[in-house]
C-alpha positions as CSV (number, residue, x, y, z in Angstrom):
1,X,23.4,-0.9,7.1
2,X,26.4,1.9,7.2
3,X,25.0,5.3,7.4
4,X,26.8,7.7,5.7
5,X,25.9,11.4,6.2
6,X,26.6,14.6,4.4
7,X,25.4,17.9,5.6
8,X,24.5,21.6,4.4
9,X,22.4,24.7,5.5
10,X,19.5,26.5,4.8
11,X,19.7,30.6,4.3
12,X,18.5,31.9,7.8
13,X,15.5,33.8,6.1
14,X,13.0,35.2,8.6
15,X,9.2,33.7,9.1
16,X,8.1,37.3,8.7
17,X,9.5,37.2,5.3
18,X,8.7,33.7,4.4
19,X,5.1,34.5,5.5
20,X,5.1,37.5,2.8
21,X,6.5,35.6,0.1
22,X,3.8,32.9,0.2
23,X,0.5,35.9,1.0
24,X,1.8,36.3,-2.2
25,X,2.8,33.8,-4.2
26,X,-0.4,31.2,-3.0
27,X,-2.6,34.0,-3.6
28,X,-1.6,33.7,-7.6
29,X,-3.3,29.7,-7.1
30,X,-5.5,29.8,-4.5
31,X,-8.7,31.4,-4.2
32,X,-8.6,32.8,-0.5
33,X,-5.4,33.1,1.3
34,X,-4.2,33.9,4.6
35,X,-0.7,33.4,6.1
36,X,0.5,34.7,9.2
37,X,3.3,34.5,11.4
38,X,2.0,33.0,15.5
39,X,2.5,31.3,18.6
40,X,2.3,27.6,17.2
41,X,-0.9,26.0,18.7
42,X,-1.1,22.8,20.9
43,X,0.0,20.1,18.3
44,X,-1.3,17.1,21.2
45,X,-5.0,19.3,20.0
46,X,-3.8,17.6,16.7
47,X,-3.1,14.1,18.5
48,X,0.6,14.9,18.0
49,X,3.1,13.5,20.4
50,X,4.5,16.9,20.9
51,X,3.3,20.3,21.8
52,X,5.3,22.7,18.8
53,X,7.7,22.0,16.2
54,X,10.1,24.3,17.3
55,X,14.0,24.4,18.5
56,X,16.8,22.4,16.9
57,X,15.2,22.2,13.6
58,X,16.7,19.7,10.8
59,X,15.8,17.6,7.9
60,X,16.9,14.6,6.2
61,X,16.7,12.8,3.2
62,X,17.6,9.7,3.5
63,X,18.4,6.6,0.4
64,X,16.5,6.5,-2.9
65,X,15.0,4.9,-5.8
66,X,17.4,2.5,-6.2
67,X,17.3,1.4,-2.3
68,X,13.1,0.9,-3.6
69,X,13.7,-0.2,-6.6
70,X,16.9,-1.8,-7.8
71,X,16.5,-5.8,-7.4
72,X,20.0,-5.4,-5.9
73,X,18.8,-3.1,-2.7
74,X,14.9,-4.0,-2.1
75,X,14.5,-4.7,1.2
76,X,16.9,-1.9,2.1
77,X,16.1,-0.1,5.5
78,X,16.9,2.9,7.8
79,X,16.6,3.3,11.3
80,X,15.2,6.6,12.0
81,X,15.8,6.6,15.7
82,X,19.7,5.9,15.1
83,X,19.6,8.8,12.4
84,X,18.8,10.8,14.9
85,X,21.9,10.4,17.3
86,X,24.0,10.9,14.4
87,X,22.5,14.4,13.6
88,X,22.5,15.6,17.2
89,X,18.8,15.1,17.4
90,X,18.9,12.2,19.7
91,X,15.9,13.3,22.1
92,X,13.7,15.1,19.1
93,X,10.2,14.8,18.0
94,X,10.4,13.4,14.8
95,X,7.6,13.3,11.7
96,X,7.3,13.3,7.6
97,X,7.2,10.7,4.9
98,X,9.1,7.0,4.5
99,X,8.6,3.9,2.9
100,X,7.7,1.5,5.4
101,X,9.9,-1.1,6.6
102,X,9.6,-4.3,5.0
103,X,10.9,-6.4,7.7
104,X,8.0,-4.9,10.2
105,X,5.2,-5.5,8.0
106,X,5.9,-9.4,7.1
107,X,7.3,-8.4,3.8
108,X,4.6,-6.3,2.4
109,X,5.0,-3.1,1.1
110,X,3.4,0.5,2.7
111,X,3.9,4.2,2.9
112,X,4.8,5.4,6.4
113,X,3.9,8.4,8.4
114,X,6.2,9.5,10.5
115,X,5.1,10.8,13.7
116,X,7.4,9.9,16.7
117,X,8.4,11.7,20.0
118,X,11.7,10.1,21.1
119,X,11.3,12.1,24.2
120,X,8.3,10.9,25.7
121,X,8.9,7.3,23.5
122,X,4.9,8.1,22.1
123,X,4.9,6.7,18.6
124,X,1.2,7.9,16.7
125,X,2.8,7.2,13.0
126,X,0.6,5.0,10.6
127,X,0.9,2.6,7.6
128,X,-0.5,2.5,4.8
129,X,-0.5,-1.2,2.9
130,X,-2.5,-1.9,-0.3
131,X,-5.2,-4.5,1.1
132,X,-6.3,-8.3,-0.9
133,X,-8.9,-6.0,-3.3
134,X,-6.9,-3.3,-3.9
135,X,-8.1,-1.6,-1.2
136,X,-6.6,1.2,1.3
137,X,-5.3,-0.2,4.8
138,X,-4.3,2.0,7.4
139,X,-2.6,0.8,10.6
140,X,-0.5,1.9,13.7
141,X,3.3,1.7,13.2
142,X,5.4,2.0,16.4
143,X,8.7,0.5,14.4
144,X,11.7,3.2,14.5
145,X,12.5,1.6,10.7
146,X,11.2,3.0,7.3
147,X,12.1,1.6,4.2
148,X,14.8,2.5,1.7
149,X,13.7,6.3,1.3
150,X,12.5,9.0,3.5
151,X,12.3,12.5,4.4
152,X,12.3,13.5,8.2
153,X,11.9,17.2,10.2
154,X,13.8,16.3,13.4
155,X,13.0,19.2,16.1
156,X,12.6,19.7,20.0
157,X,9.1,19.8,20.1
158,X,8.4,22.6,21.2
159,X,6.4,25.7,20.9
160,X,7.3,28.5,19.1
161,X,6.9,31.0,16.3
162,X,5.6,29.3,13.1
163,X,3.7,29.8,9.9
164,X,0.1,29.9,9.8
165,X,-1.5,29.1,6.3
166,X,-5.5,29.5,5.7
167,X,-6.6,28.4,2.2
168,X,-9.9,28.1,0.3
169,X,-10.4,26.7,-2.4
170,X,-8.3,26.8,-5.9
171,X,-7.8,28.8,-8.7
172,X,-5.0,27.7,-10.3
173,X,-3.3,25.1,-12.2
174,X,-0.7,23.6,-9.1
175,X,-2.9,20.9,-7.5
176,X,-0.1,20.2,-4.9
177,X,-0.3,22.3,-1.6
178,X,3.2,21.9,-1.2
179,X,4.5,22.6,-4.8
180,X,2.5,25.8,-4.8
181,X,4.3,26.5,-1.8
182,X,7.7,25.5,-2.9
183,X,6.9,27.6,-6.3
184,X,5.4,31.1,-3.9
185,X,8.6,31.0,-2.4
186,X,11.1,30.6,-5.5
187,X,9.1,33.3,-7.2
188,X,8.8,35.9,-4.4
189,X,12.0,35.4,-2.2
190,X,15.6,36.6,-3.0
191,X,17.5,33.1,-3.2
192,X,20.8,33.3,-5.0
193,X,22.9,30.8,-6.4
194,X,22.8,28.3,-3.8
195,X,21.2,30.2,-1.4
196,X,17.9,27.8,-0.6
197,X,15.4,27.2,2.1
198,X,14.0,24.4,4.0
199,X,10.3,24.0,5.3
200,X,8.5,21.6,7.6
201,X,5.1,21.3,9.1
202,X,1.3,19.7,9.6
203,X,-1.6,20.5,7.9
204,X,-5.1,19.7,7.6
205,X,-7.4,18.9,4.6
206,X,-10.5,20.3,6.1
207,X,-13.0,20.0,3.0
208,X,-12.7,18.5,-0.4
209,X,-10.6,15.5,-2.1
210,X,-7.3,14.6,-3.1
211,X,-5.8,12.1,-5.1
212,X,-2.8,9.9,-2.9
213,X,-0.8,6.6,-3.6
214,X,0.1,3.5,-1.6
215,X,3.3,1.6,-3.1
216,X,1.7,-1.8,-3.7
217,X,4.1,-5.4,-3.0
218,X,6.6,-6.5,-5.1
219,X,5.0,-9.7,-6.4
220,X,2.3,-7.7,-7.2
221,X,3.4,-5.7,-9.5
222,X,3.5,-7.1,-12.6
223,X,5.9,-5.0,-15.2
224,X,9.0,-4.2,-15.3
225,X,9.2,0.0,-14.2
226,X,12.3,0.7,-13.3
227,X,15.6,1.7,-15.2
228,X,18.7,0.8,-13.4
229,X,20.8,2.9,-15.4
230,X,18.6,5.8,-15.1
231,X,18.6,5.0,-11.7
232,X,14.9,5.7,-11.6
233,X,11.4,4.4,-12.0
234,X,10.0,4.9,-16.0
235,X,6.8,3.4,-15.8
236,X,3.5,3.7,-13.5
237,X,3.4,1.3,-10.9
238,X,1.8,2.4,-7.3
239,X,-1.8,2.2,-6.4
240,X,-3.3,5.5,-7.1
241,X,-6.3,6.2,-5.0
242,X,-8.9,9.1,-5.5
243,X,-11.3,11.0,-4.2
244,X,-10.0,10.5,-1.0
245,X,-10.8,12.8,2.1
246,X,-11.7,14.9,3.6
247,X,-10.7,15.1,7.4
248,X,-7.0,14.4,6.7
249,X,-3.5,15.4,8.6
250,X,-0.3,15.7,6.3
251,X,3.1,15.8,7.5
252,X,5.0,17.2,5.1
253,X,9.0,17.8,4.0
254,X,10.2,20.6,1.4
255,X,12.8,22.4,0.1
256,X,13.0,25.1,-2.3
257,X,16.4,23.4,-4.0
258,X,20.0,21.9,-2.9
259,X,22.3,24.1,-0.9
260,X,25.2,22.3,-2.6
261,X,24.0,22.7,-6.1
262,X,23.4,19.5,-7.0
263,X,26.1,17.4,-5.0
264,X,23.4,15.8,-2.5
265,X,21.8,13.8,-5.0
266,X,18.4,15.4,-3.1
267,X,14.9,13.9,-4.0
268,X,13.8,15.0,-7.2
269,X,10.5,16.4,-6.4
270,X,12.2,18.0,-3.4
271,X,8.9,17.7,-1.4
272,X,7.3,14.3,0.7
273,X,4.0,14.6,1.9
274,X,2.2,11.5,3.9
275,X,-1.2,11.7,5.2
276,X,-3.8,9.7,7.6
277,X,-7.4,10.3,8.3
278,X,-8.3,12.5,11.6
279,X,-11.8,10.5,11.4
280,X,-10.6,6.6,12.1
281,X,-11.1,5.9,8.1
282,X,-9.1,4.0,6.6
283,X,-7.4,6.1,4.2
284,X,-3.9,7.0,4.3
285,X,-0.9,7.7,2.1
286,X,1.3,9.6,-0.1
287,X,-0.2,12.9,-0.8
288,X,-0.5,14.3,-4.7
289,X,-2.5,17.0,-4.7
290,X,-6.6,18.1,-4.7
291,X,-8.8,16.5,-7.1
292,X,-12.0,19.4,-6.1
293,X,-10.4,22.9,-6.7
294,X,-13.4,24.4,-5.6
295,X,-13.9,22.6,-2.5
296,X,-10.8,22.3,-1.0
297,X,-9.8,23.9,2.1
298,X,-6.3,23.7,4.3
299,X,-5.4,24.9,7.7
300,X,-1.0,24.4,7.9
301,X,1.7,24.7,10.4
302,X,5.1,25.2,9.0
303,X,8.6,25.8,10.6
304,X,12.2,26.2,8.5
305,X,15.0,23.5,8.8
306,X,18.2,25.2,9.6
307,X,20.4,22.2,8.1
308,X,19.5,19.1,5.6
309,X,21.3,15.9,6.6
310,X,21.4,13.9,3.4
311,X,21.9,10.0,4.4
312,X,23.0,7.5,2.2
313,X,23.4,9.2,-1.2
314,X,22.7,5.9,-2.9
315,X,23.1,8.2,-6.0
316,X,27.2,9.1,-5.6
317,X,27.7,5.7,-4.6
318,X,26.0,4.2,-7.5
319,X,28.4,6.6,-10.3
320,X,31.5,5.8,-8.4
321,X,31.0,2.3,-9.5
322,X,30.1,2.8,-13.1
């Protein structure tokens, strides 16, 4: 497939300040909050292929629905590896949230977790497939292909300064980690007009459950869900899974809006999250949020994204011809 790339950048806010605005803003939804600004640990401690997530620092957003969805593009796929040369990050460490690549998984479906060193060539993402009974199945991936959507933090790898973020347990209504955080920093940061700010990072479901969702195959799915001219889905159609956890890693992708206003076509939720078990079980997938507010308990790693690379705005392309 063509790539086609648009860029923009973030507001150069500093960690110290970031770190403020979500003490707190997470404070107003979570029980027991810590954030701090540090020396990022060992990630390898975290069975990462790279020590830090720091240096050179970018994101992408890559396709769409319609690359998913449309009858006309299923099957649609990006090679994450070649992305790379095109942004500049040719020799990065690479990790976030895709659909997987049909082609490398005999035509079933699965949600990808990225987690690739193109460095060292050490691949430790994981797909997750919806099994014969319905079941979660979680196995390596070490394919450099995801599937017509993704979002990818493309860095050096290594360590640096980054955002340290201790929670316990939940008092408020956001269920999603990352939403609360996207939320802290809208409320409690000083972003104007197109002013916006991009985050990356790692964290850890130490206690408690969440609910998460593996895209099921086509042929299994037995409605019709999605609205061409709305260009998006309409009706339920994944395989939700819950409780799930604890013990799980999430690689995670967020912005706090488009630095062009609107022009990128960016994903809608402007966050991807994709997880795996830390403990060998078989549960992985697309993260939602926690399903035991009073359990739950998160240890995070986050950097900023200096620049968002938006690939394939299947979105233009699809109003240019109506």
């Amino acid at each position: 497939m063509k790539l086609t790339i648009e860029k923009a950048s973030f507001k150069k806010i500093s960690l110290d300040e970031i770190s403020k605005a979500l003490q707190k803003g997470l404070s107003n939804n979570f029980k027991e909050v810590t954030v701090s600004v540090i020396d990022c640990p060992n990630l390898k401690d975290w069975d990462c292929p790279a020590e830090g997530m720091s240096g050179n620092q970018k994101i992408t957003d890559v396709g769409g629905e319609p690359y998913m969805h449309d009858k006309k593009y299923i099957g649609a796929e990006f090679d994450f590896k070649e992305v790379a040369k095109l942004i500049g990050s040719e020799q990065s460490y690479a990790f976030g949230a895709g659909s997987g690549a049909m082609s490398c998984l005999d035509g079933h479906c699965g949600e990808l977790v990225i987690n690739d060193n193109f460095i060292t060539e050490e691949s430790k993402s994981v797909i997750a497939m919806v099994g014969k009974n319905k079941e979660c199945v979680a196995k390596d991936y070490t394919d450099r292909k995801h599937g017509g959507l993704g979002n990818i933090f493309y860095t050096d790898g290594k360590q640096g300064r980054v955002i340290k973020i201790l929670i316990k347990g939940r008092s408020g209504e956001q269920g999603s980690l990352t939403q609360a955080i996207r939320a802290a920093l809208l409320e409690n940061l000083d972003l104007k007009g197109n002013d916006h700010l991009g985050l990356a990072g790692v964290f850890r479901v130490l206690k408690g459950k969440i609910k998460s969702h593996v895209q099921p195959d086509y042929a299994d799915i037995k409605h019709e869900y999605y609205d061409s001219k709305l260009m998006k889905c309409v009706k339920d159609f994944l395989q939700f899974y819950q409780p799930v956890g604890s013990e799980l890693q999430c690689y995670s992708v967020l912005w706090t809006g488009d630095p062009t206003g609107g022009n990128m076509n960016l994903r809608e939720s402007s966050e991807h999250t994709h997880f795996h078990s830390y403990k060998n079980k078989q549960e992985a997938g697309h993260y939602h949020c926690d399903v035991t507010p009073d359990e739950i308990e998160y240890e995070c790693y986050f950097n900023t994204a200096d620049e968002i690379y938006r690939v394939n705005n299947i979105y233009k392309e699809l109003a240019s011809q109506s």
